[in-house]
Each structure stands twice: as structure tokens, then as C-alpha cells.
C-alpha positions in Angstrom: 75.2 76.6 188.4 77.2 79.7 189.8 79.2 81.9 188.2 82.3 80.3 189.7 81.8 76.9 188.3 81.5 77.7 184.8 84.6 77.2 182.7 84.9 80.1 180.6 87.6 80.7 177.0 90.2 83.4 177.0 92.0 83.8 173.7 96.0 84.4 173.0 96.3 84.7 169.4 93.8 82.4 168.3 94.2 79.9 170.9 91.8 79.0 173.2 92.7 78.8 176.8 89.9 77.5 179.4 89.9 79.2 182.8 87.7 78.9 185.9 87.5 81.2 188.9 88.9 79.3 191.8 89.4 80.8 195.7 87.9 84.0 194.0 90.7 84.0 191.4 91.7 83.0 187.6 93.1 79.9 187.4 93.8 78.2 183.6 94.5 75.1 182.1 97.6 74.8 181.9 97.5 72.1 179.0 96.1 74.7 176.7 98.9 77.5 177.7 101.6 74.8 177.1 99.7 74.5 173.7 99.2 78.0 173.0 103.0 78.7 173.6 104.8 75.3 172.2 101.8 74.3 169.0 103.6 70.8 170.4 100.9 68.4 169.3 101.3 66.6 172.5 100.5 69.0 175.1 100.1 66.9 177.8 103.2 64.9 177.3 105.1 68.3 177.2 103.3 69.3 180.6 104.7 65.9 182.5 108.3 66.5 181.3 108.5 69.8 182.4 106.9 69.0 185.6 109.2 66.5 186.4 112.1 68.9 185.5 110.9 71.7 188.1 110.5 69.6 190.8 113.9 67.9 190.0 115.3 71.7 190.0 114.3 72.3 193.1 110.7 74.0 192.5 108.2 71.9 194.1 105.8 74.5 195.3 105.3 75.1 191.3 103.6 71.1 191.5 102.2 71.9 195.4 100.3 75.0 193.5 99.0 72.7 190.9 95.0 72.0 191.1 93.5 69.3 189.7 90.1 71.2 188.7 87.1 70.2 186.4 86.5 72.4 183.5 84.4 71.7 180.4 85.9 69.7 177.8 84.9 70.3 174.2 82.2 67.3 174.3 80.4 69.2 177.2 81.9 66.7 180.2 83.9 68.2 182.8 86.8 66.7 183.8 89.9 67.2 186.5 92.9 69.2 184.5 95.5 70.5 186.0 95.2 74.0 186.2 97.3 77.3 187.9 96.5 80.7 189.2 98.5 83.6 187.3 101.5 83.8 189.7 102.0 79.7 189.2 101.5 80.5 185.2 104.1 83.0 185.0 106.9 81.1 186.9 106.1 77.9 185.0 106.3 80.1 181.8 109.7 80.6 182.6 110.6 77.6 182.0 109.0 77.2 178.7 111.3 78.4 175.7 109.4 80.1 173.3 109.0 83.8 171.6 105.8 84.1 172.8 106.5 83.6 176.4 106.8 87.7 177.1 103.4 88.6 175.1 101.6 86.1 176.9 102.4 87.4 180.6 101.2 90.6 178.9 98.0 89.2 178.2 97.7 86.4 181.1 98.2 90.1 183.4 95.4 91.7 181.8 93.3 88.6 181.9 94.1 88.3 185.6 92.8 91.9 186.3 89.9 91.6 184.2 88.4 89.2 187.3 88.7 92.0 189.4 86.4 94.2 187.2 84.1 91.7 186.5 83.2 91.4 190.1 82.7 95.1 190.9 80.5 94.6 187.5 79.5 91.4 186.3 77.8 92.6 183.1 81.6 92.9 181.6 81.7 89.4 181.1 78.9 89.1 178.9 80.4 91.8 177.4 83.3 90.3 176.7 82.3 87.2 176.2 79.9 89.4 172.6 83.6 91.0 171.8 85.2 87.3 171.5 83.0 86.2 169.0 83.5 89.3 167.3 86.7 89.3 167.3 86.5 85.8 165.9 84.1 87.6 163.2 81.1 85.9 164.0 77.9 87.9 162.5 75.6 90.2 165.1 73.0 87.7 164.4 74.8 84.8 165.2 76.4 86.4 168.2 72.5 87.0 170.0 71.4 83.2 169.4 75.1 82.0 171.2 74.4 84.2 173.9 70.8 83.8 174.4 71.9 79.9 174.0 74.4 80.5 176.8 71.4 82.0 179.2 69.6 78.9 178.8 71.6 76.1 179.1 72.7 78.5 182.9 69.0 78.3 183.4 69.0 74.6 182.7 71.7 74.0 184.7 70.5 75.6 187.6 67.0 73.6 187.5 69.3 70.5 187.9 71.1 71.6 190.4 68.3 72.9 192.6 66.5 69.1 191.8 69.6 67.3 193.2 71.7 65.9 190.0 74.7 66.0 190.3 77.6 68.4 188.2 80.0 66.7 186.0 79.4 63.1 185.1 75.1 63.2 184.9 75.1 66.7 183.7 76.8 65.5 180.8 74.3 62.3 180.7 71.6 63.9 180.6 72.7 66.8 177.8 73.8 63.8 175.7 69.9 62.6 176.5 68.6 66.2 175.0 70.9 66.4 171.9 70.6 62.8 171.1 66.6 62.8 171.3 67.3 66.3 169.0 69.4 65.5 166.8 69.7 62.1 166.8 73.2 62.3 168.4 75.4 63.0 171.3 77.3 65.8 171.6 80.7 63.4 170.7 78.8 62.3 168.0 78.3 65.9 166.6 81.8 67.1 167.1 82.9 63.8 164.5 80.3 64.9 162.3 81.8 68.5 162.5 85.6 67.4 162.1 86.0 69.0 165.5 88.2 68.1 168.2 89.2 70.3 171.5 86.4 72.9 170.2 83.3 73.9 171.3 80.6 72.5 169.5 78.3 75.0 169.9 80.7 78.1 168.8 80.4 75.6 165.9 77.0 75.4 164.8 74.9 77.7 162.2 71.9 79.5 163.3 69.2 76.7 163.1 71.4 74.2 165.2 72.0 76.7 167.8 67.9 77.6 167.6 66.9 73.4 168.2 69.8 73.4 171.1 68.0 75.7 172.6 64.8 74.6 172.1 65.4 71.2 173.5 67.2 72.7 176.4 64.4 75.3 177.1 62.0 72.8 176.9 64.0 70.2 179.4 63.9 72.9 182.2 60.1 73.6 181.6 59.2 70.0 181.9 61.3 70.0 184.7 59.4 72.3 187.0 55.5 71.4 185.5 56.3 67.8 186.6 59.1 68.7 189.8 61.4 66.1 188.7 64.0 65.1 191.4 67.1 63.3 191.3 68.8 62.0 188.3 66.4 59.5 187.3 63.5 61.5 187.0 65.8 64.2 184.9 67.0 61.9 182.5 63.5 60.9 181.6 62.7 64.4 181.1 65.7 65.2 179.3 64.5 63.1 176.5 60.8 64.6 176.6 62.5 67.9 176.2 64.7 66.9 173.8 61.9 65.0 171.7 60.3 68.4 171.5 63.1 69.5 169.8 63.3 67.0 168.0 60.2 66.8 166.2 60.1 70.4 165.2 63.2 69.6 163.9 62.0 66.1 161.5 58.9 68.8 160.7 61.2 71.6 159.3 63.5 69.3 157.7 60.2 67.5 155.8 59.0 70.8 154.5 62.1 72.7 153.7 63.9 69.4 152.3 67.0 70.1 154.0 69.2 68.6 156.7 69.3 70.7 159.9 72.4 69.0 161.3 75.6 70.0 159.0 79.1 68.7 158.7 80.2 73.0 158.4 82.1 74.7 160.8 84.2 77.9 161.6 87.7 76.4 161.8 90.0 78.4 160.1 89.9 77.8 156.0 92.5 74.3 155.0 92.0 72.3 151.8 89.9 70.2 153.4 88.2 72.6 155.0 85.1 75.1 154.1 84.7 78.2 156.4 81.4 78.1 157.4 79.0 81.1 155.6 
């Protein structure tokens, strides 16, 4: 996978907005800024009527500037949302009534020039990427696994790539494959578990579940090249040897230490309902 395929999470005050580098450029989801701006709890409904309203105003390049992109979706699948560069966000921010319409051209400017560096030096984004997640007060500890988790499922990626499956639909196959032959479930199946819904899963798992992700993934890619799996197929049937591997290193630790590796915790913000994950 390239760098420019990878849908990666900017933050405006505690929301997360996807973006992905398109024509050599930031472009976000504008879902999550409508979201991020409005807390409507129908986003997408929100996005349609306003839409509609532009282009009966008279602003139709606003919808001819509109791309219909894939970026991750919180169960690991990529799928088309309609996304904007920075001069399409600010002018349909203008039409969004809200206080924090001024603070977030602020930031969606610095965001936008932050591509620009990262470029001239890519190590800023992994950079970054460790300062998110410490903002967010993740531990030093925890922030080495998700990175080091992030390395590996590029790695992964890449071996699939390079062995002709295809992005999108059977990438998410066969990582549903790994985790299910894991953890005995799919990544859907974990978010439930989790109480999760648009987040990540894997900004929401403890040490131990990041370490067996891994694993299984690491595992997938090695099988991958000792046995030069092509095609989709073959990959699917090695995404469950390498996830089995996981797997049973998982059933062995949870045997001996008497504990369930897989946990309901998370790091949503504290509710009644809700325990901030330790």
C-alpha cells in the first residue's frame, strides 16, 4: 500500500476527521467535518440537505469538487465517501452555522500545510501520528505497540498487493479471516463486543490485543512469501494459517494465565455506562 492510499485521522477537538492524500493534496471526509461542527446525530442526512441547498444557490462547482473516495471505515473496509480538498471545505463551511466554523479553518489551514512538510520529510507523520495518541493520553508503552502495529499491517498490506488481491473489498476479507481465526471474531464483531461504533478498533484495544493483532498479521505476510501465495484465493487460505498462529498462542496464554484476552474495555471518554480503559 502507498503512502497515498492510507486513510489517516486528524483531530478537531476531540473529533476524529479521516483524510486521504488525493492529486498530491489533503482531502477529508466531509461527513465527519459536518459532524465535528453540527454534533447532529445524523451527519449524513445533514450533508444531503445542504448539498441540495448550494447547488440550488447557485454553487454547483461546490458538488462538481466533490469526490467520491474510499477511506477506512471503523470495521477496517474501505468505502466511497464523499470527501473535499481544503478550498472546497472552507467554502462549504460557510454555509454551516456554527461557533466553531472560524477555529476550524484555523486548524483545517494548518492541517492543509502540514502535507507540504510531510513530503519534504516523511518521518513527521509518524511523528505526529506518536503526538495524537499522546495527546489522547495514551501511555509511551501503549503508543510503541500501535505504532509498531501500524508498520505491520503496511507490511501486510504491501505483500497483498504485490501478490495481486485486490484493495478494498478482499483486503477487508481476508483481515476478517486473520482476526476471526485470532480471536474468534471479525473485526465487526469486536467493535460490538467493545461498544464501539465509527472508532477504530485498534486505538481501542489493551496491550495483549494489539500484541496477537500483530502476531496474526506478522505471521499472514510470512506465510505469504515461504509459500508465494498469489491471488485472493491463495491469500485467504493463508490468512487463516496466520491468523491460527495467533490464535493458538492466544487459547495457550489464556489456559495458563486464566484470563480472557479479548475485553469488552475501551478508551471512550468516561459515561455511566462506561469504564475508561486502565
Amino acid at each position: 500500500m502507498t503512502h497515498d492510499e492510507i486513510t489517516k485521522i486528524a483531530v478537531f477537538r476531540k473529533k476524529e476527521i479521516r483524510k486521504i492524500i488525493h492529486k498530491n493534496e489533503w482531502w477529508f471526509s466531509i461527513i465527519d467535518i459536518i459532524e465535528a461542527l453540527t454534533e447532529t446525530e445524523r451527519p449524513r442526512k445533514y450533508w444531503s440537505d445542504l448539498k441540495k441547498k448550494l447547488i440550488k444557490e447557485g454553487y454547483r462547482e461546490v458538488s462538481e469538487n466533490i469526490g467520491q473516495l474510499k477511506i477506512a471505515s471503523p470495521d477496517g473496509k474501505k468505502r466511497e465517501t464523499d470527501c473535499a480538498n481544503t478550498e472546497t471545505v472552507f467554502r462549504i463551511i460557510q454555509a454551516i452555522p456554527s461557533s466553531k466554523a472560524e477555529p476550524f479553518k484555523r486548524w483545517l489551514a494548518k492541517v492543509g500545510y502540514e502535507r507540504v512538510q510531510e513530503i519534504e520529510n516523511p518521518e513527521l507523520a509518524t511523528k505526529r501520528t506518536r503526538a495524537l495518541y499522546k495527546a489522547k493520553r495514551y501511555s509511551d508503552a501503549w503508543i510503541e505497540k500501535r505504532m509498531r502495529g501500524i508498520e505491520v499491517r503496511e507490511t501486510l498490506t504491501d505483500e497483498w498487493k504485490n501478490r495481486g488481491v485486490k484493495e478494498g473489498q478482499e483486503y477487508a476479507i481476508l483481515t476478517a479471516e486473520i482476526s476471526r481465526a485470532t480471536f474468534g471474531m471479525t473485526p465487526s464483531e469486536y467493535q460490538k463486543l467493545k461498544g464501539l461504533k465509527r472508532e477504530n478498533l485498534r486505538d481501542h484495544m489493551n496491550d495483549l490485543e494489539l500484541i496477537f493483532t500483530m502476531l496474526g498479521e506478522a505471521s499472514t505476510t510470512e506465510i505469504a512469501r515461504n509459500k508465494d501465495a498469489k491471488g485472493f484465493i491463495e491469500n485467504k487460505t493463508v490468512a487463516r494459517e496466520g491468523g491460527s498462529v495467533a490464535g493458538k498462542a492466544r487459547k495457550d496464554l489464556e489456559l495458563k494465565s486464566g484470563k480472557r484476552v479479548s475485553t469488552s474495555k475501551n478508551y471512550l471518554p468516561e459515561k455511566k455506562d462506561t469504564k475508561k480503559l486502565k
